[in-house]
ROVO-876279 format. One record per residue (C-alpha): residue in three letters; x, y negated, z; residue number from 0. Coordinates in nm, 4 decimals. Layout:
N
- resn  px  py  pz  resi
- ALA  X  Y  Z  NUM
...
***
This chain:
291
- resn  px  py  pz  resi
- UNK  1.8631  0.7074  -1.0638  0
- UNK  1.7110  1.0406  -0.9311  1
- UNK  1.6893  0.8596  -0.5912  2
- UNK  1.4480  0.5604  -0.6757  3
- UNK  1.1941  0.8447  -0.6453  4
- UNK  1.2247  0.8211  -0.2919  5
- UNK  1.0657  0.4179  -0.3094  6
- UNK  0.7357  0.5345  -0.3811  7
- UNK  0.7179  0.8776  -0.2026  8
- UNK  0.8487  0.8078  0.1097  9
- UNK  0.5882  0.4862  0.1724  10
- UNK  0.2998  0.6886  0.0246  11
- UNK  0.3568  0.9674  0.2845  12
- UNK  0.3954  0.7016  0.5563  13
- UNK  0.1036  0.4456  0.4249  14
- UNK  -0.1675  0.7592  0.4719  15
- UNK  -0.1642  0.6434  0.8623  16
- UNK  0.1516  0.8795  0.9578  17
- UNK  0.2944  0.7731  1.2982  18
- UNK  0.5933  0.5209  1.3222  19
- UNK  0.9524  0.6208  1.3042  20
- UNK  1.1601  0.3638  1.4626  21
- UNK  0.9803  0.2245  1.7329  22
- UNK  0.8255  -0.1404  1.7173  23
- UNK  0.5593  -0.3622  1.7757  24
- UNK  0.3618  -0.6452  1.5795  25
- UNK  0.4440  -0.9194  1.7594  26
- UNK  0.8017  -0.8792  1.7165  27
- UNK  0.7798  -0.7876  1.3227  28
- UNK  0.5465  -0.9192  1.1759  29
- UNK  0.3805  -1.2366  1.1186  30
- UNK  0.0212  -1.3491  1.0133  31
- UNK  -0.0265  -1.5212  0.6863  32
- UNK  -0.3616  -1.6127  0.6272  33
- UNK  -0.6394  -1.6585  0.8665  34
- UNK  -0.4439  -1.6363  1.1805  35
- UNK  -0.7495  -1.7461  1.3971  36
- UNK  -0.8879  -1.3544  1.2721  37
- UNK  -0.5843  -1.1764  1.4302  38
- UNK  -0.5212  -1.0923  1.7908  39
- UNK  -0.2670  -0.8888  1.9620  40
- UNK  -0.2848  -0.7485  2.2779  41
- UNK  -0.0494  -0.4855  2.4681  42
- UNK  0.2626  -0.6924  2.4222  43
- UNK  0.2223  -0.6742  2.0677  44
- UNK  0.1337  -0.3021  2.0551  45
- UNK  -0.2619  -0.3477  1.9633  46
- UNK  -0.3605  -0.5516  1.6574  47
- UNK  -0.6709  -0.5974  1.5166  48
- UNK  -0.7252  -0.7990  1.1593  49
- UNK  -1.1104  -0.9498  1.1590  50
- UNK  -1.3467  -1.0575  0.8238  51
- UNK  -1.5725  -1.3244  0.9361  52
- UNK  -1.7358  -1.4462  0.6345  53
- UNK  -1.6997  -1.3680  0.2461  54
- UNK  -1.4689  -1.6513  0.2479  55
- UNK  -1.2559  -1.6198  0.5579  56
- UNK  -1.0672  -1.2426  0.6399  57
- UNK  -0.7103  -1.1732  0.7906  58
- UNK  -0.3383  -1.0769  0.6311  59
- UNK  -0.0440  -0.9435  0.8372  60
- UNK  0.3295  -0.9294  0.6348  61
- UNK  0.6330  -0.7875  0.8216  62
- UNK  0.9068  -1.0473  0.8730  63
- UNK  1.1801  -0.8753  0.6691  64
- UNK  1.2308  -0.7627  0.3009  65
- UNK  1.3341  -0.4150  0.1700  66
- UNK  1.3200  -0.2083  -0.1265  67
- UNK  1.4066  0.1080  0.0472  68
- UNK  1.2378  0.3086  0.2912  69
- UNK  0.9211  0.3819  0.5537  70
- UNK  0.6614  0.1239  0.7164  71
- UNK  0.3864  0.2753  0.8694  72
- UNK  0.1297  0.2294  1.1402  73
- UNK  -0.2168  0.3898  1.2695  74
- UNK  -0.5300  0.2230  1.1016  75
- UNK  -0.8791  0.2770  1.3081  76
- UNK  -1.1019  0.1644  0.9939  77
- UNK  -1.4272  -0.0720  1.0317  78
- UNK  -1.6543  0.1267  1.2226  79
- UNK  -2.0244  0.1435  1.0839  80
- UNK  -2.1774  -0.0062  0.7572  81
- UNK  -1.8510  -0.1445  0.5991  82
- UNK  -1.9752  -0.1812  0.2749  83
- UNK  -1.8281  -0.4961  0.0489  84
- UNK  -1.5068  -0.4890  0.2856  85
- UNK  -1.1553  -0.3884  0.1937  86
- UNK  -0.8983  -0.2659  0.4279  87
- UNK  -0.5556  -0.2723  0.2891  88
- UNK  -0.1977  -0.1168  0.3233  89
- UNK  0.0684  -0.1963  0.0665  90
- UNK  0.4076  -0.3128  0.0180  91
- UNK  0.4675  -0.6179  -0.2645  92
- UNK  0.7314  -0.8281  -0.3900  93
- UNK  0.6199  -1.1678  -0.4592  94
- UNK  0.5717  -1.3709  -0.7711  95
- UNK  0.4298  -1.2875  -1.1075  96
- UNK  0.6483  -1.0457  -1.2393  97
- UNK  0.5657  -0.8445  -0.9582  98
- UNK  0.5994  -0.4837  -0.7960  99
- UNK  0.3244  -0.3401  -0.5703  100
- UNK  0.2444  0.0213  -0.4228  101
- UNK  -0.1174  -0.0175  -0.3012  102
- UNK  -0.3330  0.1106  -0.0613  103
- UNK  -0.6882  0.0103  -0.0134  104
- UNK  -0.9420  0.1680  0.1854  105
- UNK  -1.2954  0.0402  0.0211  106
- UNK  -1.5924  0.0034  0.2504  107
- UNK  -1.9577  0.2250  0.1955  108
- UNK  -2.2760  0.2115  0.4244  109
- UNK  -2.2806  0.3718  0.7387  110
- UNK  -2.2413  0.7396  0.7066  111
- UNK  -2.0566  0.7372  0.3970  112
- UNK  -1.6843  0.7931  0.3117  113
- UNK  -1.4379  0.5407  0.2395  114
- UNK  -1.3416  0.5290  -0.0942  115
- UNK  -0.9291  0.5508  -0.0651  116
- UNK  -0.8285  0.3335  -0.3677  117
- UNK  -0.4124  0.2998  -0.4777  118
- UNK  -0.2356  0.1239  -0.7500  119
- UNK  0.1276  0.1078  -0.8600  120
- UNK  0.2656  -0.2051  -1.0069  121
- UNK  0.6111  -0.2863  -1.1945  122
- UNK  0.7156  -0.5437  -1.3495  123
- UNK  0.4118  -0.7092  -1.2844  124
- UNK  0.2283  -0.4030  -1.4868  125
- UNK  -0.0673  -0.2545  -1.2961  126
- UNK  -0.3398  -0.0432  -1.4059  127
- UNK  -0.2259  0.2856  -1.2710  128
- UNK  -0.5136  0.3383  -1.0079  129
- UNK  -0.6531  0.6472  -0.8822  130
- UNK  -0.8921  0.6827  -0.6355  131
- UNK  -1.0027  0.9515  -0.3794  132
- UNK  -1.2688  1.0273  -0.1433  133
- UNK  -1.0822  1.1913  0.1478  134
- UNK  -1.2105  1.3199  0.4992  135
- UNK  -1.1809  1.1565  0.8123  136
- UNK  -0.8001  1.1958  0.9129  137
- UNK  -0.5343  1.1448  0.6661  138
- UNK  -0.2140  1.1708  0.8843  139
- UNK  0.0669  1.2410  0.7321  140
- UNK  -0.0337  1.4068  0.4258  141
- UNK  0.0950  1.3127  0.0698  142
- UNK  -0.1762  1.2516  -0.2074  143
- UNK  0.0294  1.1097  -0.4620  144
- UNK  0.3419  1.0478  -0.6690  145
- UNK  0.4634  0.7909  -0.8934  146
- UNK  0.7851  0.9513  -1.0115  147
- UNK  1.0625  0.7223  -1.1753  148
- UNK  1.0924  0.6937  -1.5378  149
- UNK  1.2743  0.4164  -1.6077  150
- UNK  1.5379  0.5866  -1.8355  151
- UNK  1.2246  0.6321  -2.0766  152
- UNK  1.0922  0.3071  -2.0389  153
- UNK  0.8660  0.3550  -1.7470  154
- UNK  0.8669  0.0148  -1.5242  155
- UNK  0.9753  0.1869  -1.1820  156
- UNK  0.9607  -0.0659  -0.8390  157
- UNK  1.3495  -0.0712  -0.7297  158
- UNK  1.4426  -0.4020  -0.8003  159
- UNK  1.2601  -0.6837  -0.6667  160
- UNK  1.2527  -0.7199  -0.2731  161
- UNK  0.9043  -0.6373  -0.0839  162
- UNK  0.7645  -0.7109  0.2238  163
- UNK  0.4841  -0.5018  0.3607  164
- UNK  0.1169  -0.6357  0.4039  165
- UNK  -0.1970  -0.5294  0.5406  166
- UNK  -0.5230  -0.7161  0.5489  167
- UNK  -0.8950  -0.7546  0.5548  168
- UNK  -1.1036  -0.9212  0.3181  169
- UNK  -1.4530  -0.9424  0.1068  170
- UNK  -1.4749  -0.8158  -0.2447  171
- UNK  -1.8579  -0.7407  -0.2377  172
- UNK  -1.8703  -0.8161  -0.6220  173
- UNK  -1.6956  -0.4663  -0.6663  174
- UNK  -1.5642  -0.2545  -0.3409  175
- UNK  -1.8524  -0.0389  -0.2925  176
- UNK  -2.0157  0.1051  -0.5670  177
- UNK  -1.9407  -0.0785  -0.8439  178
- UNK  -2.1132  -0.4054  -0.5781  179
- UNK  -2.4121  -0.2746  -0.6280  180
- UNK  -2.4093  -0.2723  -0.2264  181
- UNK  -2.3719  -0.6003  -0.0726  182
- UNK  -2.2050  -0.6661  0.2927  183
- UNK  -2.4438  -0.7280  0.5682  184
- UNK  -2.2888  -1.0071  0.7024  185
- UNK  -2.5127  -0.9953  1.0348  186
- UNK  -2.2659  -0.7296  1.1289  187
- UNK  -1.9544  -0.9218  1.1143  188
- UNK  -1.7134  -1.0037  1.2421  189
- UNK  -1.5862  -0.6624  1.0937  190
- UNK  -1.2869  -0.5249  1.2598  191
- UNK  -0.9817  -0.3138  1.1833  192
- UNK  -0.7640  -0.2034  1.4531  193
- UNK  -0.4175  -0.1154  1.4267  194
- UNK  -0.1552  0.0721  1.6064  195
- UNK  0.1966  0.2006  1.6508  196
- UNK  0.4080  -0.0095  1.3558  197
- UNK  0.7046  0.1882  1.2481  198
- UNK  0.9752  0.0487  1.0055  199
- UNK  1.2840  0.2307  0.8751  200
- UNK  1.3934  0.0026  0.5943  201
- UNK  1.7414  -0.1348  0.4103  202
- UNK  1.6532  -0.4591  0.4230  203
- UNK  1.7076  -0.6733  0.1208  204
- UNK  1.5887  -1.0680  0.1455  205
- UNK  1.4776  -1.2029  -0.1478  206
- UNK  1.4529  -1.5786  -0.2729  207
- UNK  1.0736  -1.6046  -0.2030  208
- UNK  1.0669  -1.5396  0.1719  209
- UNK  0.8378  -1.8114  0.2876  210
- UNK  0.4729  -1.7914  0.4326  211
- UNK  0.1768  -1.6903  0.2017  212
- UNK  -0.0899  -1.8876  0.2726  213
- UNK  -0.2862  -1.6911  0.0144  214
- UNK  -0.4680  -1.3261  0.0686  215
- UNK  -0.3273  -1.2273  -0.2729  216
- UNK  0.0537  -1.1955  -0.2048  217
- UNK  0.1343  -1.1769  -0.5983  218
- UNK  0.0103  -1.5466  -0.6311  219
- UNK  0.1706  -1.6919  -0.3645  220
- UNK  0.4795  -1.7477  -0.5302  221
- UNK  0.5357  -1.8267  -0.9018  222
- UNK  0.8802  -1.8003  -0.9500  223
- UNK  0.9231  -1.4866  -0.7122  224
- UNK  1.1711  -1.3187  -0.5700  225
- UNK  1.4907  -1.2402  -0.7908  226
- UNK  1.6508  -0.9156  -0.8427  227
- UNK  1.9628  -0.8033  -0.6037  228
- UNK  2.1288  -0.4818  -0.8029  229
- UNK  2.3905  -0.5476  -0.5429  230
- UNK  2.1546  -0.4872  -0.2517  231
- UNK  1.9650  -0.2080  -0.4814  232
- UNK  2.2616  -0.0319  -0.5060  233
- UNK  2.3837  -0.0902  -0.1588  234
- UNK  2.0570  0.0520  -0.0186  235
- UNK  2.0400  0.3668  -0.2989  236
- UNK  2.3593  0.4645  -0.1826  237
- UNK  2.4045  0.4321  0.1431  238
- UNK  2.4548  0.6943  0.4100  239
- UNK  2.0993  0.6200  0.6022  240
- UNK  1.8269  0.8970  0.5934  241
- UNK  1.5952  0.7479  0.3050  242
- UNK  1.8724  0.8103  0.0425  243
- UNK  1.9051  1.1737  0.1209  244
- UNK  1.8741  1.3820  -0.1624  245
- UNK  1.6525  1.6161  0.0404  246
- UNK  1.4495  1.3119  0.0524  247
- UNK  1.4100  1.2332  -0.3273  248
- UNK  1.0971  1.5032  -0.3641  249
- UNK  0.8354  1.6162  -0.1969  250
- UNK  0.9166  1.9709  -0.0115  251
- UNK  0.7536  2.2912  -0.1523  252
- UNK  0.4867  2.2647  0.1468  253
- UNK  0.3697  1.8774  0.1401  254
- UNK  0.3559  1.9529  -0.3118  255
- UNK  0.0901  2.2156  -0.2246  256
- UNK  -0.0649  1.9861  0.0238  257
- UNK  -0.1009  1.6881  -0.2242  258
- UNK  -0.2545  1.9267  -0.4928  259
- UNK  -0.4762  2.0256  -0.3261  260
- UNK  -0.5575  1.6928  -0.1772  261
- UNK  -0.6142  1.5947  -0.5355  262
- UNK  -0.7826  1.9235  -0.7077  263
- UNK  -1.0449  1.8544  -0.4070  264
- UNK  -1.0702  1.4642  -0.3313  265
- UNK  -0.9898  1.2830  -0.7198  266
- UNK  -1.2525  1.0571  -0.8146  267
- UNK  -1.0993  0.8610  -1.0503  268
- UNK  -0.7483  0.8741  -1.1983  269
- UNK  -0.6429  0.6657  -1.4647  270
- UNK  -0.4481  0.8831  -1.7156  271
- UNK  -0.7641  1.1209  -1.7534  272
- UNK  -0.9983  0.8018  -1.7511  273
- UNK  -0.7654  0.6765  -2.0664  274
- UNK  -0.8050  1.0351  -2.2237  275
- UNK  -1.1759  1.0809  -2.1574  276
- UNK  -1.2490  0.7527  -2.3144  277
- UNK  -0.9748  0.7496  -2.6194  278
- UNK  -0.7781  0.4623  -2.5283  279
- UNK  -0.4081  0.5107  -2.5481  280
- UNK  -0.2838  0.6999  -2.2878  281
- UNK  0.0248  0.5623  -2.0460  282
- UNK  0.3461  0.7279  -2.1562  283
- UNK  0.3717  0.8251  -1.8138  284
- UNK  0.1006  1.0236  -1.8031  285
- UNK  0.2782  1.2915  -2.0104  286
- UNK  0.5956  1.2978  -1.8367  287
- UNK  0.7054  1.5078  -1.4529  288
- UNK  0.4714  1.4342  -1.2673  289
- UNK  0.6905  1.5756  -0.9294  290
***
């Protein structure tokens, strides 16, 4: 359906730090699954900050409900400084094997140097879709990328299985910043990511799996997973609230031109030219629409 679009491009446009929707606050949506010693709220809930201690002890945050359609967003002040070896993430995940993901993760450099902005789409537990960009400072509210639905050609496309939204803080100096060829200077830490203004305009749609994660990786918490609710799908695909406009299903003529040109000038690494360059087979998606 022409509408499923809408799951991926409405919470990339909202996951690049744009400003909350419907009004809300941490405290009251969210909860903290791993590490909770490394969170603190202040402001009533308003303020949040996610810490990484060690290599061995960072932070998650998950929103209480479930959804498959719609917006989360909130205001992300990066770790300030050398931030090398640390990763910053923003994503939405269902949970179990079999899972689907849309994944942001801001990877750490020394001090001076960019972020590298790294995002992933999963379906049916199928990953491998990453590209990667180097962008400037401020990223508010503009679109760098689509994952368009193909299911009807056999495309795994994320509008089944129930997600929650994450975001945490964590150590992956092995890899995060170039290739881990630079290591985290842990005399610096705690390292600290602050977070503001939480919006969420969601159907919500509870799945099975909706205990706590005790776990940093939210895919391996949970075996069996979440099952599928067409019912709910459906419910949410069609209903009369704003994310199932049809005005809604695209990107307008303006934010297309934006994302282009995000990507002509930021791309470091996308995975359907990385698969051509280096003749492997190419994802059939990769030749389809792109917008």
């Amino acid at each position: 359906m022409a509408k499923a679009l809408l799951a991926v491009v409405v919470v990339a446009v909202a996951a690049v730090l744009e400003l909350g929707l419907v009004g809300a606050n941490f405290q009251d949506q969210c909860d903290i699954t791993w590490e909770p010693q490394n969170a603190k709220m202040t402001e009533g809930g308003d303020h949040l900050t996610l810490s990484l201690v060690s290599n061995s002890s960072g932070c998650m945050l998950r929103t209480k409900k479930q959804f498959i359609y719609g917006s989360v967003s909130t205001r992300i002040q990066l770790v300030k400084g050398n931030s090398a070896g640390t990763v910053t993430t923003y994503y939405t995940s269902s949970i179990g094997d079999k899972h689907d993901e849309i994944d942001f993760e801001f990877l750490g450099n020394s001090s001076g140097l960019p972020y590298t902005f790294h995002t992933n789409v999963f379906a049916d537990g199928v990953g491998s879709r990453e590209m990667q960009f180097r962008p400037w400072w401020f990223v508010d509210s503009i679109p760098i990328r689509v994952f368009r639905n193909h299911e009807k050609e056999g495309v795994p496309f994320p509008t089944k299985r129930p997600m929650y939204a994450f975001s945490s803080i964590w150590a992956a100096e092995d890899w995060a910043t170039q290739g881990g060829r630079v290591k985290t200077d842990w005399t610096k830490a705690p390292f600290v990511a602050e977070y503001r203004d939480i919006g969420l305009n969601i159907c919500e749609c509870p799945g099975s799996g909706s205990g706590s994660s005790s776990s940093f990786s939210s895919s391996s918490s949970s075996t069996s997973g979440d099952a599928e609710d067409p019912a709910c799908a459906q419910r949410c695909a069609t209903s009369d609230h704003w994310y199932a406009a049809e005005g809604l299903c695209q990107l307008s003529d303006k934010q297309l031109r934006q994302m282009k040109a995000v990507q002509l000038g930021y791309t470091i690494y996308d995975y359907c030219a990385d698969a051509q360059a280096k003749g492997r087979p190419v994802p059939p998606e990769c030749s389809m629409p792109q917008y």
